[in-house]
N, C-alpha and C positions, 0 to 999 in steps of 0.2 A: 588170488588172496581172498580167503573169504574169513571175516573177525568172526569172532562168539563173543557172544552177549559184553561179557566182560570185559575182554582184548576191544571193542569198542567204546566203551567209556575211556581208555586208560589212550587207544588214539588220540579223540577231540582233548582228553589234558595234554596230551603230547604235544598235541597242533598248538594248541594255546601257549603251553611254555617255550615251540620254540620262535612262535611271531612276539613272543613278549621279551625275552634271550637271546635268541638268536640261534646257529644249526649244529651246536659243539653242545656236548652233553658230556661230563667225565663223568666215569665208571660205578662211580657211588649215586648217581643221579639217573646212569642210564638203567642200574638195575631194577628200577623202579617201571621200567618202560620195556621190559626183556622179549616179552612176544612180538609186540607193537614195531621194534625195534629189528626181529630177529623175521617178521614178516619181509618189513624196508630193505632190508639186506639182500635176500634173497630175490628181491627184484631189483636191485640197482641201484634202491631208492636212500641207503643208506650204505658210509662205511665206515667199518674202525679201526682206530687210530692208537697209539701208543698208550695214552689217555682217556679214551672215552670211545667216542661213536662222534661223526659228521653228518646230520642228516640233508641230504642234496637237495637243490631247488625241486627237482624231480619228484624228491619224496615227500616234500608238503603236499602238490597236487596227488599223489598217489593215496594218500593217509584223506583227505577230501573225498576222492573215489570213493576208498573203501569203504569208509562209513556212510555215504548217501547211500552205496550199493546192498551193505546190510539192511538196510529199512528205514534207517533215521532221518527224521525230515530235516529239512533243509533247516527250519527254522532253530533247529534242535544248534545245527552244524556253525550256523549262524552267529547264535552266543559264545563258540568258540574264536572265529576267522571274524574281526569286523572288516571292516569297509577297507580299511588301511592294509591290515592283513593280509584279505586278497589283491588287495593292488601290490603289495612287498612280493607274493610269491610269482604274479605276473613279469614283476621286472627282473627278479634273482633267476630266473627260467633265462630270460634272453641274458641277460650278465654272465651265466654260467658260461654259454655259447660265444664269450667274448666282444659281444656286441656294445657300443656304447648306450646307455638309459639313460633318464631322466625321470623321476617320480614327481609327479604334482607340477608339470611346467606351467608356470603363471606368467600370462604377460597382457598387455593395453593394446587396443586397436579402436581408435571409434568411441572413444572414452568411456570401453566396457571390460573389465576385467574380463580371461576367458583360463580356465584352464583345461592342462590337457593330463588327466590320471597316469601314463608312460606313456613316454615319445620311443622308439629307439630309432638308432643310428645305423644306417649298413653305409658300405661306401659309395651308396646309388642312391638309393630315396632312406627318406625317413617314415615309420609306421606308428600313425597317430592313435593309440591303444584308450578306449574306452571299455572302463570293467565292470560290468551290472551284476549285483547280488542277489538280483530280486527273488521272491516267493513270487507262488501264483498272481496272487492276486495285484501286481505291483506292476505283469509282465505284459510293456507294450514296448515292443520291438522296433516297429515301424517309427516310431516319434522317437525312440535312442538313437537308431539310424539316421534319420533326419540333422539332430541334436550337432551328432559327431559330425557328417559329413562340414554342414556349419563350421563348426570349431575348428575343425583341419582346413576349410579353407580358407577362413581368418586367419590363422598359424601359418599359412603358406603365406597368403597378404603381409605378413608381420615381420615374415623373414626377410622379406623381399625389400621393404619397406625401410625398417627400421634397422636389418642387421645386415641391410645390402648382400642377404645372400639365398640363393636359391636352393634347394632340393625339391623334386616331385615329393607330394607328402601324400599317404594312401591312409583314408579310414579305416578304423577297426572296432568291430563290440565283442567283447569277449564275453562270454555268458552262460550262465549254469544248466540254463533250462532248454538252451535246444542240443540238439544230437546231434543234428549232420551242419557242415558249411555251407553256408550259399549267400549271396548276397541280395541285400534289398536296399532302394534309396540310396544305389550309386555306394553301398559301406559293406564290405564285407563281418559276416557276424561267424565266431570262429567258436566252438562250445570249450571253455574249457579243458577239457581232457584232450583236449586237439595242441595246446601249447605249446609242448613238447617236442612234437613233430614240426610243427609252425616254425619254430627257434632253430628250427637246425640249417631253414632257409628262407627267412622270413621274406626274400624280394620276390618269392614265388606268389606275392598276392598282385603283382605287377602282369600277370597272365589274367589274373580274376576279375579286377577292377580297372576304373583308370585313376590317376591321379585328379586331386581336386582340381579346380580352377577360379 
């Protein structure tokens, strides 16, 4: 999928109305979005419906691709997807796949608030998902990694503790800026466009890493 000029602006309003809406668009609304839409389609990343068009967890990170991929900077991409945003399209990715989420888990340990951006559920461990936005200049990996590791294994502390219950719990940095997987600081760092794939087995990070402790 490669956008023109045009069909790129008219994604980043698409992204935006459907993190602000939500992934149903009826027919007088999606006409406004007809390439953008007819691109999504034809990769998976959207379908339609009696009413409109459904655009899939799939197809918000796809509509992200395509337009970092045309030329547009991040920061550009950025004013569209906040913070919240990309953490919604991180969790609706694993939701799709049936998996149980959680967004924004907040909890006490140590009498320090700590949250965790998406937990998810498998029926073995839990994968404690941290989601970084950053631009260049923002991007230190190593001290994310650290951060998460941290958190997931206060959150492991917390369950054990306070909700008398166990699961292995595996760190995760999700993030724009690297290209391939690997991990550093004990956390596996997963880019983005990898989610996808991620979600369809996410206890596969159970070979990669070990769980906290």
């Amino acid at each position: 999928m490669a956008p023109e000029e045009g069909d790129v602006t008219l994604c980043l309003r698409l992204l935006k109305r459907l993190l602000e809406k939500g992934p149903l668009l009826s027919r007088k609304e999606a006409s406004g979005y007809v390439e953008c839409l007819k691109l999504l389609s034809g990769e998976g990343g959207a379908v339609e419906l009696n009413r409109g068009f459904k655009v899939l967890p799939e197809g918000f990170l796809m509509l992200i691709k395509h337009v970092v991929e045309s030329g547009v900077s991040l920061e550009s991409v950025f004013k569209s997807v906040n913070w919240r945003g990309f953490e919604r399209i991180i969790a609706e990715v694993f939701r799709a796949k049936g998996f149980r989420v959680t967004e924004h888990f907040r909890f006490s340990l140590e009498k320090t608030f700590r949250e965790i951006d998406v937990l998810v559920e498998t029926p073995r461990i839990l994968v404690s998902i941290d989601c970084k936005q950053w631009v260049r200049r923002n991007y230190n990996i190593r001290s994310a990694c650290r951060l998460q590791l941290e958190r997931s294994r206060l959150l492991s502390q917390y369950l054990v503790e306070k909700k008398n219950a166990w699961k292995a719990v595996y760190p995760v940095v999700v993030t724009f800026l690297d290209s391939e997987t690997r991990v550093l600081e004990g956390c596996l760092i997963l880019p983005v466009w990898k989610i996808g794939s991620f979600s369809e087995n996410p206890e596969i990070v159970t070979s990669v890493v070990r769980p906290v402790s």
